[in-house]
Every structure is written in structure tokens, then in C-alpha cells.
C-alpha positions as CSV (number, residue, x, y, z in Angstrom):
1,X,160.3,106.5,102.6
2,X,160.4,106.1,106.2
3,X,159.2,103.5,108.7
4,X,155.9,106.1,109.3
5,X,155.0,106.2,105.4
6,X,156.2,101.9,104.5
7,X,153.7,101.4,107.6
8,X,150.5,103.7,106.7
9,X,151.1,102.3,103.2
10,X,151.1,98.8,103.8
11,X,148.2,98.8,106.6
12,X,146.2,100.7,104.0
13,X,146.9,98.1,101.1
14,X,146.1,95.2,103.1
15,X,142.8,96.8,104.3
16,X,142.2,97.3,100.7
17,X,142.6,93.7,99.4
18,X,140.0,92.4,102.2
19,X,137.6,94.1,100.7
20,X,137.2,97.4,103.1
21,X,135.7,99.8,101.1
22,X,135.1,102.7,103.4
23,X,137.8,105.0,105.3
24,X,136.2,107.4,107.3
25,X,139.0,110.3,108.2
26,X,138.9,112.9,110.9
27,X,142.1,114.9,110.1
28,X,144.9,115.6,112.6
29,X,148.8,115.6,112.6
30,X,149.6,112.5,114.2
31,X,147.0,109.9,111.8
32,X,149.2,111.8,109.0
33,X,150.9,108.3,107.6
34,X,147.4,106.7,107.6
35,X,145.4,109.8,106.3
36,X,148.2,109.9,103.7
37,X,148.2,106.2,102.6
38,X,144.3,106.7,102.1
39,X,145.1,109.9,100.2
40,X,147.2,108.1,97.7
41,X,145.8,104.7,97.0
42,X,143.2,104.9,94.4
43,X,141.1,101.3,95.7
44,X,140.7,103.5,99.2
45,X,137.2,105.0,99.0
46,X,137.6,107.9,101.5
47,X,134.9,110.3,103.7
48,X,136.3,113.1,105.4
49,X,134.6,114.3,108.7
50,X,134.6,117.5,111.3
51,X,134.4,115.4,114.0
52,X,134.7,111.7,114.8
53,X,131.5,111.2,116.4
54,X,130.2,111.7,113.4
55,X,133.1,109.8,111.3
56,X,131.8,106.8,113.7
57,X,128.0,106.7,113.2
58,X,128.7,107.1,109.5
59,X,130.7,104.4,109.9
60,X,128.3,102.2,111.4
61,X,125.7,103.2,109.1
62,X,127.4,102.4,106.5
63,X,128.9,98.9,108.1
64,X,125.3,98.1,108.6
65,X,124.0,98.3,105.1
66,X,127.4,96.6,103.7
67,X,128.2,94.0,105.8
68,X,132.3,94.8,105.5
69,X,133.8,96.3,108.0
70,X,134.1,100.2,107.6
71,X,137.3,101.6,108.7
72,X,138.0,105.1,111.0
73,X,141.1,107.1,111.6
74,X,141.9,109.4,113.9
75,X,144.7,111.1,115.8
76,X,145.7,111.0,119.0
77,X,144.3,112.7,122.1
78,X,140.4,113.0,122.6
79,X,139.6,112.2,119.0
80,X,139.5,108.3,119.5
81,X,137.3,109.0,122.7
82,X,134.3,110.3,120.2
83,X,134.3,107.0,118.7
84,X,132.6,105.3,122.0
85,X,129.1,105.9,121.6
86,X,129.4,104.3,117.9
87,X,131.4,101.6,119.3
88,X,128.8,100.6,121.9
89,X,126.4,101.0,119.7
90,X,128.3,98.5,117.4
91,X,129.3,96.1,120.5
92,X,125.6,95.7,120.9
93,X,124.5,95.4,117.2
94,X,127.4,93.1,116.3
95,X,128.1,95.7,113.5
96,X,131.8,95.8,112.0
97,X,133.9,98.6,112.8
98,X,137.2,99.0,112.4
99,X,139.3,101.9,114.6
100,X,142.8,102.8,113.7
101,X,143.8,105.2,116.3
102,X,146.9,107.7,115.9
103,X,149.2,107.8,119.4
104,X,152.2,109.8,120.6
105,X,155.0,107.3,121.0
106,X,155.3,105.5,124.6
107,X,158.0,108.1,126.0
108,X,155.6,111.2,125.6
109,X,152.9,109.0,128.0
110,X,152.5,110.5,131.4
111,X,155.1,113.1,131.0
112,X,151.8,116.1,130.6
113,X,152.7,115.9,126.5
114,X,150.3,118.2,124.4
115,X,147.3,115.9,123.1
116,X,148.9,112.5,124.6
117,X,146.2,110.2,126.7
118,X,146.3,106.7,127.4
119,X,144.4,104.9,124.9
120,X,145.4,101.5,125.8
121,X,141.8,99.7,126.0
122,X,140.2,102.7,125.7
123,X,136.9,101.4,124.6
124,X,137.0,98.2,128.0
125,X,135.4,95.2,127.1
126,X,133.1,97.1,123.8
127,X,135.6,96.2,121.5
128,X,136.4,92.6,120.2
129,X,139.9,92.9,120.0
130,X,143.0,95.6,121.0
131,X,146.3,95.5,119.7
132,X,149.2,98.1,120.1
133,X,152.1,96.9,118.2
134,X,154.3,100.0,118.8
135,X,156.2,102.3,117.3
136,X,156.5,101.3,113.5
137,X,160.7,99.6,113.8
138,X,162.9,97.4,111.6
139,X,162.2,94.6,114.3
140,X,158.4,94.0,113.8
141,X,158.1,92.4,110.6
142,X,156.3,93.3,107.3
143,X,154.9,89.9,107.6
144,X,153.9,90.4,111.4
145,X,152.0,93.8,110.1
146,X,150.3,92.0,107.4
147,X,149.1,89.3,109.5
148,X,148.1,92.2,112.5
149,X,145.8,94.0,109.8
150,X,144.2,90.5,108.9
151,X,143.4,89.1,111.9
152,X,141.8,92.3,113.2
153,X,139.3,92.4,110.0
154,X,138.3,88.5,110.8
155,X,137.9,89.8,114.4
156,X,135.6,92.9,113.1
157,X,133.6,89.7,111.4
158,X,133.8,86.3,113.8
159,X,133.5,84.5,116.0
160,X,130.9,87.5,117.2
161,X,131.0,90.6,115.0
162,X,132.0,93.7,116.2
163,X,134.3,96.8,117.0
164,X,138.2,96.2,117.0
165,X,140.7,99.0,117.7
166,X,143.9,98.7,116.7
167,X,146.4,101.5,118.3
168,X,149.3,103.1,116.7
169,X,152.1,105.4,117.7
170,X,153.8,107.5,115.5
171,X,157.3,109.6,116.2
172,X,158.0,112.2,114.4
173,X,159.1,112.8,111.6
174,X,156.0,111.2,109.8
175,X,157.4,111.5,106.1
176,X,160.6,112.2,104.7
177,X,161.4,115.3,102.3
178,X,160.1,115.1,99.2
179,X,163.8,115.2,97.8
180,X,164.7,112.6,99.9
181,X,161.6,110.3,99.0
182,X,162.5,106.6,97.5
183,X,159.9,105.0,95.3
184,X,157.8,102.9,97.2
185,X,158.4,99.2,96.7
186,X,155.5,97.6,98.2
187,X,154.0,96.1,95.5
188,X,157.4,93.9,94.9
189,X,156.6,93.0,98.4
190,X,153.2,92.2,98.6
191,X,151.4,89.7,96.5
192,X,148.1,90.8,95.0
193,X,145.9,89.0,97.5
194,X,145.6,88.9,101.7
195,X,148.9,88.2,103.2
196,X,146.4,85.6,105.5
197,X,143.5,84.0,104.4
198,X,140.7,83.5,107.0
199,X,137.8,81.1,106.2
200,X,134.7,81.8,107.7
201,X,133.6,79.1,110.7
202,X,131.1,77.4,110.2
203,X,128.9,75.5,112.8
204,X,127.0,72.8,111.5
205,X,123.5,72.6,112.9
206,X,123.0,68.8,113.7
207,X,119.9,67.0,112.4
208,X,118.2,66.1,115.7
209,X,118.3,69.5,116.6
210,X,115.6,70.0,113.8
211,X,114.4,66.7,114.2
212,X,113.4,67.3,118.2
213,X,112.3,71.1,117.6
214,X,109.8,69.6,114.9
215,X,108.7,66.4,116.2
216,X,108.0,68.1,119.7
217,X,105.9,71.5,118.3
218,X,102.5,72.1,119.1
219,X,100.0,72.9,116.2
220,X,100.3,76.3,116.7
221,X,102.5,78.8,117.9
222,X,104.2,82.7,117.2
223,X,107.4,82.4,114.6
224,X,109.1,85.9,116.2
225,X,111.3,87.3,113.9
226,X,113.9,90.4,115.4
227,X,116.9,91.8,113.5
228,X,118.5,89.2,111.2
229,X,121.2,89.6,108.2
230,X,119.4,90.8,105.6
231,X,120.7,87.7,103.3
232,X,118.6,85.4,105.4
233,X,114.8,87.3,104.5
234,X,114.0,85.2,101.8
235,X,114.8,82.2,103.9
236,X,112.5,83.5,106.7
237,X,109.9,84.1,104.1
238,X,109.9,80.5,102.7
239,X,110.3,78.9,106.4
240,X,106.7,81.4,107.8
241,X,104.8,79.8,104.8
242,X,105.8,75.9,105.5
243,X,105.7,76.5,109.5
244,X,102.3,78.5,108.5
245,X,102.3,80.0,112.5
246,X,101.2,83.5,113.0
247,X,104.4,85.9,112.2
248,X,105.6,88.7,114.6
249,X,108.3,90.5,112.7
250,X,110.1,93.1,114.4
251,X,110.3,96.8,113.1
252,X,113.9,96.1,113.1
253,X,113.7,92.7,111.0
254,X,112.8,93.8,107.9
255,X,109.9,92.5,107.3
256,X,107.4,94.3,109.1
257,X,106.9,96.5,106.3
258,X,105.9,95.9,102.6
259,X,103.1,93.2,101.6
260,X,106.3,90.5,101.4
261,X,105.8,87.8,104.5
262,X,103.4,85.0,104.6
263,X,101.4,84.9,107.9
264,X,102.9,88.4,108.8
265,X,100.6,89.5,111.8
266,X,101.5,93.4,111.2
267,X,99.3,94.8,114.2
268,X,100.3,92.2,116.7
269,X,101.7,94.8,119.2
270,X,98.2,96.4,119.1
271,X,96.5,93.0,119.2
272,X,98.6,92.4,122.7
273,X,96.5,95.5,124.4
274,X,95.5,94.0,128.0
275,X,92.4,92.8,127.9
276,X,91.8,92.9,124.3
277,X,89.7,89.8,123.8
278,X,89.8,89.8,119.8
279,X,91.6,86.4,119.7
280,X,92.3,83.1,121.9
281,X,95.5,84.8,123.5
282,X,96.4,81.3,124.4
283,X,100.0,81.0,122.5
284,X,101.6,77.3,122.4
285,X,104.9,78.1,122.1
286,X,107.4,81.0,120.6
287,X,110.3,80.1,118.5
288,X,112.1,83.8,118.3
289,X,114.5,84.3,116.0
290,X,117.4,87.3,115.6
291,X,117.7,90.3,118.1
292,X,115.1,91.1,120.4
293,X,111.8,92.6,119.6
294,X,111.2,96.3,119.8
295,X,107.8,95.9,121.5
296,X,107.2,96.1,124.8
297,X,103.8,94.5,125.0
298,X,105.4,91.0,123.6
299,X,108.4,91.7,125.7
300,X,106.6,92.0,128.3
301,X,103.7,88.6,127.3
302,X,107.5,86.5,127.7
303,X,107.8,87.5,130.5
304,X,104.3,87.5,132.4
305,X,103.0,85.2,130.0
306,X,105.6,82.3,128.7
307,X,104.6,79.9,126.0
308,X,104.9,76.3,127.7
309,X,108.1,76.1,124.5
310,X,110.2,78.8,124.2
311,X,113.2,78.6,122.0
312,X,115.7,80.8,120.9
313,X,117.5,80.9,117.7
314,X,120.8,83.3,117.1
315,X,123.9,83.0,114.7
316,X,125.4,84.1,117.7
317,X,126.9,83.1,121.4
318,X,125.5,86.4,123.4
319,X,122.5,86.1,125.8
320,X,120.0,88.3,124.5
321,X,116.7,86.4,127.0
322,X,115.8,89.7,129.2
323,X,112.5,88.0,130.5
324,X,115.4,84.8,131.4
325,X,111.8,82.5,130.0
326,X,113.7,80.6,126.8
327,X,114.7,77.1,127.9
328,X,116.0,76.2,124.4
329,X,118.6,78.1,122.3
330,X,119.9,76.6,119.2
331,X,123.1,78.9,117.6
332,X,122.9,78.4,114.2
333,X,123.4,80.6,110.8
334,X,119.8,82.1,110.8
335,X,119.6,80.8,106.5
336,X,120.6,77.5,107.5
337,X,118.5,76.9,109.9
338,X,115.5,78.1,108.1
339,X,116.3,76.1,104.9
340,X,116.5,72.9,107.1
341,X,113.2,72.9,108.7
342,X,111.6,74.2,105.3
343,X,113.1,70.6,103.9
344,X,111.8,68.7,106.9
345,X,108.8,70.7,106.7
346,X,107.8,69.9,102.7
347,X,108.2,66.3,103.9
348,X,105.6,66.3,106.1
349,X,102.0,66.2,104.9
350,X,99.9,68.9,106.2
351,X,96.3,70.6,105.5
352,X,95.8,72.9,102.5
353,X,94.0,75.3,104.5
354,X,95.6,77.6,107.0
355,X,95.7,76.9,110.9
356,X,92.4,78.2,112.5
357,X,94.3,80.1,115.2
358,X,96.9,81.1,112.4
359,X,93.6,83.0,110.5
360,X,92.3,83.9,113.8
361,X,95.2,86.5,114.2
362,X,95.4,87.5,110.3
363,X,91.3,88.1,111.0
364,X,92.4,90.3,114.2
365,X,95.0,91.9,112.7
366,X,92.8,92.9,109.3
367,X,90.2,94.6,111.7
368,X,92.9,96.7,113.2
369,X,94.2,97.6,109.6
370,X,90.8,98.7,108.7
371,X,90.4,100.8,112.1
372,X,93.9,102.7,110.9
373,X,92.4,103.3,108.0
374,X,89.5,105.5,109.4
375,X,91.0,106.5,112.0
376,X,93.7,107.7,109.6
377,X,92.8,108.4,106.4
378,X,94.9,109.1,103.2
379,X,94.0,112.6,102.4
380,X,93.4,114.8,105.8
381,X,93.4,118.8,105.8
382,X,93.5,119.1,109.3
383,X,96.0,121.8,110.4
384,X,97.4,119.7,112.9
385,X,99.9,116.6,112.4
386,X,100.6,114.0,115.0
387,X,103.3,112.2,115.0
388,X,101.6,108.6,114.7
389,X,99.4,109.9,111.5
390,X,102.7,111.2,109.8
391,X,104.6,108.2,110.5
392,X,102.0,105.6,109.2
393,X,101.5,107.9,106.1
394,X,105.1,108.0,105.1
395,X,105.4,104.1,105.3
396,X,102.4,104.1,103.2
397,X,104.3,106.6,100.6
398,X,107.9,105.7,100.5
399,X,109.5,104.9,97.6
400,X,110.2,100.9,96.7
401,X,113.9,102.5,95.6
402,X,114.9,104.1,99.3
403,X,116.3,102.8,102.2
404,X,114.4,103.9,105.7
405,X,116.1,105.1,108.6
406,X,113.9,105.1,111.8
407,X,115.3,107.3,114.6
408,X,114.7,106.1,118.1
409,X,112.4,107.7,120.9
410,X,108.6,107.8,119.0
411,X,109.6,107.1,115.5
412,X,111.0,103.8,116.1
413,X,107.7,102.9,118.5
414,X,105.3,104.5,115.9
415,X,106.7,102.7,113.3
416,X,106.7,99.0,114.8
417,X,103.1,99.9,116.0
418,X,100.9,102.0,113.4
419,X,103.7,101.5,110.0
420,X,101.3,100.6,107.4
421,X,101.5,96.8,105.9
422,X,101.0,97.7,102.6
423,X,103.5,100.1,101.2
424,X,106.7,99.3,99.7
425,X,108.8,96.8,100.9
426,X,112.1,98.4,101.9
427,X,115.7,98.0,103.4
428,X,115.3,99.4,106.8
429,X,117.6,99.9,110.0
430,X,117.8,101.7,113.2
431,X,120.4,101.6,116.0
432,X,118.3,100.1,118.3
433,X,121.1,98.1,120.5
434,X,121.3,100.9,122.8
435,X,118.7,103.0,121.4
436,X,120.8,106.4,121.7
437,X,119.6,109.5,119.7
438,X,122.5,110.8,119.4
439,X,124.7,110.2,115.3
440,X,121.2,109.5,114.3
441,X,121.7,111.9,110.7
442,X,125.5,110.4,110.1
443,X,124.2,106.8,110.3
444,X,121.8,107.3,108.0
445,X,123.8,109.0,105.8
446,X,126.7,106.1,105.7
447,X,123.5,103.9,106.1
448,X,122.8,105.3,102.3
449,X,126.6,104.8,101.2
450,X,126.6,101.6,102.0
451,X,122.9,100.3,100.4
452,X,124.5,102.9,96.9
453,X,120.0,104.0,97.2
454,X,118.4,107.2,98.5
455,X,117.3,106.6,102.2
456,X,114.3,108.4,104.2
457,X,114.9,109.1,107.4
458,X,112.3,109.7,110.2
459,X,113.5,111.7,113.7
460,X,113.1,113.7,116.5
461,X,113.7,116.9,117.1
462,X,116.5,116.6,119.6
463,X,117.9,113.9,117.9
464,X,118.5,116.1,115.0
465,X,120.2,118.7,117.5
466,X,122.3,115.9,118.6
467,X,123.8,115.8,115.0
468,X,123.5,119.2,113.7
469,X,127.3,118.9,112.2
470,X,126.0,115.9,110.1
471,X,123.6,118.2,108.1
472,X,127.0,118.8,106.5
473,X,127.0,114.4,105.7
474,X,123.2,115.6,104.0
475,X,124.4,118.1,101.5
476,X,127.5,116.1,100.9
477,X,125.9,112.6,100.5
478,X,126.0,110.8,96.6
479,X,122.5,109.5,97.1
480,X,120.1,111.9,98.5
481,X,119.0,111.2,102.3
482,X,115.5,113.1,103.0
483,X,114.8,113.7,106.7
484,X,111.5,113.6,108.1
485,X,111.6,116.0,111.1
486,X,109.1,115.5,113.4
487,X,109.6,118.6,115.9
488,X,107.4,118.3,119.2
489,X,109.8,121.1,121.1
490,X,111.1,118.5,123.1
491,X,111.6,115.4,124.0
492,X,108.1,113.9,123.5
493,X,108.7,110.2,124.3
494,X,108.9,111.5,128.5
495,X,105.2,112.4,128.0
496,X,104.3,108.6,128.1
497,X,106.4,108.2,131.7
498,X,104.6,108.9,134.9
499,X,106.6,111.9,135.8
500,X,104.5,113.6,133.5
501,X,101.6,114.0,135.8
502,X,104.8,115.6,138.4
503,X,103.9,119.3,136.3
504,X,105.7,121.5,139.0
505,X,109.0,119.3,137.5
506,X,108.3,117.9,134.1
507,X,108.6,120.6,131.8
508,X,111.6,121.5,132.7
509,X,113.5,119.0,133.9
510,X,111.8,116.1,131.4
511,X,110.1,117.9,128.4
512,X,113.3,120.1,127.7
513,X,111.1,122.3,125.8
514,X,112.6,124.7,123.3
515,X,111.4,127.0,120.2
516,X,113.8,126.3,117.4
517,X,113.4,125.3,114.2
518,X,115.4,123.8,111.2
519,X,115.0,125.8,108.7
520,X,118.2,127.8,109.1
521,X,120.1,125.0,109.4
522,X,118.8,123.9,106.0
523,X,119.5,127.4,104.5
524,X,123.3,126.9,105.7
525,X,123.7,123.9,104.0
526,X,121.7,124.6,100.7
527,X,119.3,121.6,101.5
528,X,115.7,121.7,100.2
529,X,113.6,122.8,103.2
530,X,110.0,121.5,103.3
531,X,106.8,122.9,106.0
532,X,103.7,121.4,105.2
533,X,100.8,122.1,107.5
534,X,98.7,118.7,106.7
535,X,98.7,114.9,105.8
536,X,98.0,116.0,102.4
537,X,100.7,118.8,102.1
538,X,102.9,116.2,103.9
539,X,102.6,113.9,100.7
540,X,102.9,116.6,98.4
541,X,106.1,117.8,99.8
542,X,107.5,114.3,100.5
543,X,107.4,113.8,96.4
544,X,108.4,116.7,95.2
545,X,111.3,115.8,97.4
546,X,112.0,112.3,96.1
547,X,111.5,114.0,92.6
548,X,114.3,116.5,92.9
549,X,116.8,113.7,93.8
550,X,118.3,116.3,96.6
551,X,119.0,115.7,100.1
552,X,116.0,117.9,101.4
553,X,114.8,118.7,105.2
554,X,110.7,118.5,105.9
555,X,110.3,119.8,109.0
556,X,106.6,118.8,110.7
557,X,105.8,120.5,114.0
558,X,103.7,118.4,116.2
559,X,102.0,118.7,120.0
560,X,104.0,116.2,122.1
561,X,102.0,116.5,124.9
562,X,99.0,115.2,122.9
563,X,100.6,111.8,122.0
564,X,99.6,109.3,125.1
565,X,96.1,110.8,124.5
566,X,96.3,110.1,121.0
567,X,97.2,105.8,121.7
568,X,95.0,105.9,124.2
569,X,92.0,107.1,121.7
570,X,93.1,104.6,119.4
571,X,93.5,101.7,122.0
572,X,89.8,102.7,123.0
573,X,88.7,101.9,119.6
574,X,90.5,99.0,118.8
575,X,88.8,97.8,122.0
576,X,85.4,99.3,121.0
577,X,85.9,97.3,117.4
578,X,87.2,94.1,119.0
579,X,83.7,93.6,121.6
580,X,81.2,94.9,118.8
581,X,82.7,91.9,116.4
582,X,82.7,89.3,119.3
């Protein structure tokens, strides 16, 4: 065994024992002693990609759901230069990545060697930590490997999660002869555990913190809730029902959808229409807590509109205040904080009843539900589907046992505005930290790896043309992944923007308008392909899809340019409802 094959066999094995349970492998010649040490240790769970864009966004999907760090590997050359838009992606989202990248040994840099580029910090400051430790020789030590490999999965994890990249060159040969091969003595040299064991910081939230946030609140105010871990839900629940404030949860937070949060406020991006007069608008204060909102409307109330408090709560040390209106930010482990104001909280005596302004908004919010309700009802023949009336319909539909995927552009948006309230309660996740579409169909797909459940996944058109290798992922994946295509012909979400009304330009330039469809691409891979014509053929397919446990494709064309007519309409009578009841 050479240096190449002792080193791709003990970085492997160490990965292993801290609990990394996903390689994802783009082949090539020079990752050969780390594809290989995969190949052959039976704890590795491996994926094996076309391309590491791909490899990446499956990775990050499946990071996401998991909460370990997955791991990628790649050889040298342009292969590690795919990874970036995952990485930013996972610099944004704090999402765990790991990137071992292959390189040609320093004296092939800068000489015009075949596939040799200079990947020292490659991915700038998106990364958490780089390392290069060279050329695998006698002089770094096993122990100085071990202790390389550990400290770059705590820096995946803490003090901010994230991507690391850890760079190594390999000289030829990679492997010795198989009649020259020694038996491998690593076990005799590693002990069945991490060669460094990393406790988790912890930051203890300090008393008056709570004590001042509580003793100073008003009697009512908005408890925001963006993306938090999904271990701290529960928590969040408990803390709305004590707190007993109107509840603005994110698309993104996991509990916007599902009947599963006391005090939820689920139309409150509708109720924040200008000039909508349903409710006394006048909000006290905003405690917000995980990533920012998806809505615009309440972005854009913190910033025209700021509470007189406005705090901030984050397990984290990154400024995330875009409207720069939060004088208060409290870093603290989001369950932790929640289970200490819920004690402080059941010590205080309070009405039975709930807050009047607190049922003012649930009142609000219950006329808009009943307006969705007519304005989209459950069984409709109409030939035409838009894409608000498919998307509510699906999160009336899916099943309690998938995971949903929302791509960005108008799913995401129709989804945090018009998603039903009351269907099942579900994982969800999106890659909303910089909202590419782009890896969309390999994140969900790692997205189900990591949750081990079926996942639906709702996207655009040319998102799914961003990722037409990963319909490969589809008909590979262990857990079937169904995608609901909504297919406009283009990019719909630029009908909204006022270069729309520019019609000598738009079309062209903006609406990159096209005439394909998926249904070939669904015959190449042997996926299920689905076309229903109507809300009620939509629901008929959708099941017949989640009965045949099959990755399938159901593809729903759509009229793009009818979409900012179609919110206006309903804004006009949500306003028309909101006056009559006044």
C-alpha cells in the first residue's frame, strides 16, 4: 500500500466514525485514492454523479434534511469549480458540506499541465475553512491527518455552519500493483472512535436577557418565525401558545403549512396588501426569529413601517437585518430560548381568553381562507391551470408521509402566499439563501435521501432545464421524488417586473420564451409522465402517482403572462371582502 491508498483510506475512515453518511463521487483519475477508499469501506454510503454540479446540490439537499455534513469528491481541474453555486448556496444557508478536492501535485502548477488549475481558495471567503496539507509524505503524521479530517467536520458544523474544502494533491502512482499490495493495517492504527473529540459550544443565554425582553413587551405584538432547525418546531409551537401574539411563519420555517401552530396567521402576506383596512395594522413590536422572511410585503412593513421593539433572535453571529430596523439581537440556540420564555411565561398569570388584536388577525386571516376557497375551489374542470390554483391544491393534497420541495421563482412566492393551512403538515425546504434555480431536481432528490421519505417537488420550467442531467438522480432515487412541473414557456416570474410593459424587448430578452416540453425527457429515463388538463385531473394524476411509489413527472402547462392579472383579481377581492365586513 502506498502513501496515496494509507491516505484515501484513513481520511475515509475518520469521515466515517463522525458520523458522515453520504459520499457524493464525481469520477476522475486523480480523486482515485478517495473514490477507492469509498469503494471499499462498507460504513461509506456512496452516490455517484455525471457531473459535480449536480453531486453538490444533492449534497446540500441531502445535508439539509440530515443535519451531518455530506461529503463530495472530485478530481482536479474544473470539476471542483461546479461545486460553487452549491457552496454559496450553502455559505448562505449555513448548510454542511464537505469538499474533498483531487489536485495535481505543486510541481505540475503553472507549468500548462493537462487538467492542473489553482484551486487554492477556490471558493474566497464561501467556505468556512481551507486546508491543503500537501502531497500525502512520511513527514505529516497519521495523527496530524486524523486531527485535519476532524477539525474540518466541527468546522462544516460550528461556530457558523457551513462549506469547508479541504484540498489534496496526488502524484502518481495512486496505487500500487495488486501483487505488490500489503494488507492494510489501519485498523491496528486507529482506535474505533474519532481520533479528536469536539464538544459542541454552547452559549448560555443569560436570565436577564429573558427577564428584560419580557418585563419590557407590549400586550401585543407579531412572533416572526423564518427558517429554523427543524429540532426546535415543537419549541416554537409551545413558546406561540404561551406568548399567544399573532404568528407569521415563513414558507421556509416549517410551519406555515399543516393545521400544527397555535396563533398561526397563515394569510398574513395577503392581510399586508396596502391599504387593506381588515385589521388595526398598528403592530407593537416584532420579535423575528430564524432566517429572513420570504415575503416581501413584511419585508418591506420593517422597513417602512418598524415596530417601536424590534428584536432579533438567531443561533447564529451573521447579520441577516436588510431593512438595518432591529435594535435588539439576542444569539441564542433557537430551543433554548423558546423553552425559557415558555417557563417565565407559565409563571405569569394571564387571561384565558385570547388577545383581542391576536383574534383580530385569526378573524382576518379566516375571511381570506374562505375567499381561497371560492375563488379556488376543490374540484374545477376548467381547461386552463394557473399556477397559484395548482399550487394551493397540491398543498391541500400532499401526502402527511412526503417531504416538499418548493423551487424558487413562483412556486416558492405562491406557496408562502396562497399554500393552503389545512393540509398535511410536512417537512419542507427550499434553497432560498440565494434563491438560484439552478440544482433545483438534485437537491430535492438528496433532500429525500436524507429525510429516508418520498418528497414532492414543485418547479419551473426553466429550472427543470437547469437540471435536466438530474432526471437521472429521479429514476435512480430509493424513495420516489414526484415533480410538479409547472411549464409557463418561460420565465414567468419577469411578468411581475415593470419591463413587462417594455413589449418591443421583453419577450425576448426577459420572457425567454420556448416550446418544449418534458415528456421525452421522462420517456428517456423510464419515469412516470403525467398531463392533466384540470384541477381535477391534477388530483387524479397526483395520486395515482403517490400510489405507484415511482419517481413520476406531471407536467402542467400554464399562461405566464396571465399571472400578475390573476393576484391582482384576487387582491381586488380580498379588498372587496375586507370593506363589505367593515
Amino acid at each position: 500500500m502506498n502513501l496515496n491508498e494509507r491516505w484515501g483510506e484513513l481520511i475515509i475512515e475518520e469521515l466515517v466514525r463522525n458520523n458522515t453518511a453520504c459520499f457524493c463521487i464525481s469520477p476522475g483519475s486523480r480523486s482515485t485514492p478517495l473514490t477507492v477508499a469509498v469503494a471499499k469501506n462498507p460504513r461509506a454510503k456512496s452516490v455517484i454523479f455525471f457531473d459535480e454540479r449536480a453531486a453538490a446540490y444533492y449534497a446540500l439537499g441531502h445535508a439539509r434534511a440530515s443535519g451531518r455534513p455530506a461529503v463530495l469528491i472530485c478530481t482536479s481541474g474544473t470539476a471542483a469549480a461546479n461545486y460553487l453555486p452549491a457552496v454559496i448556496e450553502a455559505s448562505v444557508e449555513q448548510i454542511p458540506l464537505l469538499l474533498l478536492t483531487s489536485d495535481r501535485p505543486p510541481e505540475l502548477r503553472d507549468t500548462g499541465a493537462n487538467q492542473a488549475i489553482n484551486q487554492t481558495f477556490l471558493f474566497g471567503t464561501h467556505v468556512r475553512w481551507f486546508f491543503d496539507p500537501g502531497c500525502p509524505c512520511p513527514e505529516f503524521k497519521t495523527e496530524a491527518l486524523l486531527s485535519t479530517i476532524d477539525h474540518a467536520v466541527t468546522k462544516t458544523l460550528q461556530p457558523v455552519s457551513g462549506p469547508v474544502q479541504l484540498n489534496f494533491p496526488f502524484r502518481e502512482p495512486f496505487f500500487e500493483n495488486d501483487e505488490n499490495k500489503t494488507i492494510s493495517k489501519i485498523d491496528k492504527i486507529v482506535e474505533q472512535k474519532v481520533y479528536v473529540r469536539n464538544t459542541t459550544f454552547n452559549k448560555v443565554l443569560p436570565n436577564d436577557e429573558i427577564y428584560d425582553l419580557l418585563k419590557n413587551r407590549p400586550e401585543s405584538g407579531i412572533l416572526s418565525i423564518g427558517r429554523v432547525p427543524a429540532d426546535s418546531l415543537d419549541s416554537l409551537r409551545k413558546l406561540a401558545e404561551e406568548l399567544a401574539w399573532p404568528v407569521f411563519a415563513d414558507v421556509t420555517s416549517g410551519l406555515r403549512l399543516g393545521d400544527n401552530c397555535p396563533n398561526r396567521i397563515t394569510y398574513y402576506d395577503q392581510l399586508l396588501i396596502e391599504d387593506l383596512d381588515a385589521v388595526d395594522w398598528d403592530i407593537e413590536a416584532v420579535w423575528h426569529i430564524g432566517f429572513p422572511p420570504t415575503s416581501k410585503r413584511w419585508l418591506t412593513h420593517w422597513e417602512n413601517n418598524p415596530a417601536a421593539e424590534m428584536v432579533w433572535i438567531a443561533d447564529h453571529t451573521e447579520r441577516h437585518d436588510q431593512s438595518h430596523n432591529f435594535r435588539w439581537r439576542i444569539e441564542s440556540g433557537i430551543t433554548e430560548f423558546c423553552e425559557k420564555l415558555v417557563c417565565k411565561l407559565q409563571l405569569e398569570e394571564r387571561a384565558e381568553d385570547i388577545p383581542l388584536k391576536t383574534l383580530q388577525w385569526l378573524q382576518a386571516s379566516e375571511k381570506v381562507e374562505t375567499m381561497l376557497e371560492q375563488h379556488f375551489p376543490l374540484n374545477s374542470e376548467k381547461k386552463e391551470i394557473d399556477d397559484f390554483a395548482l399550487t394551493r391544491r397540491l398543498t391541500e393534497i400532499i401526502p402527511e408521509t412526503h417531504g416538499f420541495f418548493i423551487g424558487n421563482s413562483i412556486p416558492v412566492r405562491a406557496v408562502d402566499m396562497l399554500g393552503s393551512g389545512k393540509g398535511a403538515d410536512v417537512p419542507t425546504a427550499l434553497n432560498r439563501g440565494a434563491s438560484g434555480i439552478d440544482g433545483l431536481i438534485a437537491s430535492a432528490c438528496g433532500y429525500s435521501s436524507g429525510l429516508q421519505r418520498p418528497v414532492s417537488l414543485l418547479i419551473g420550467d426553466l429550472s427543470a432545464m437547469h437540471d435536466l442531467n438530474s432526471f437521472k438522480l429521479l429514476a435512480d432515487s430509493t424513495e420516489p421524488v414526484l415533480v410538479v412541473l409547472l411549464n409557463n414557456h418561460g420565465g414567468g416570474i419577469f411578468s411581475f417586473l415593470p419591463v413587462a410593459r417594455q413589449t418591443d424587448i421583453f419577450e425576448t430578452f426577459f420572457g425567454t420564451p420556448h416550446s418544449n416540453d418534458f415528456l421525452s425527457v421522462a420517456e428517456m429515463f423510464g419515469l412516470n409522465y403525467f398531463r392533466p388538463d384540470s384541477i381535477t385531473g391534477f388530483v387524479k394524476d397526483y395520486r395515482q402517482a403517490v400510489s405507484e411509489k415511482k419517481s413520476a413527472v406531471i407536467e402542467i402547462f400554464t399562461d405566464r403572462e396571465k399571472n400578475p392579472q390573476q393576484l391582482e383579481a384576487l387582491a381586488q377581492k380580498l379588498m372587496k371582502c375586507a370593506f363589505e365586513s367593515s
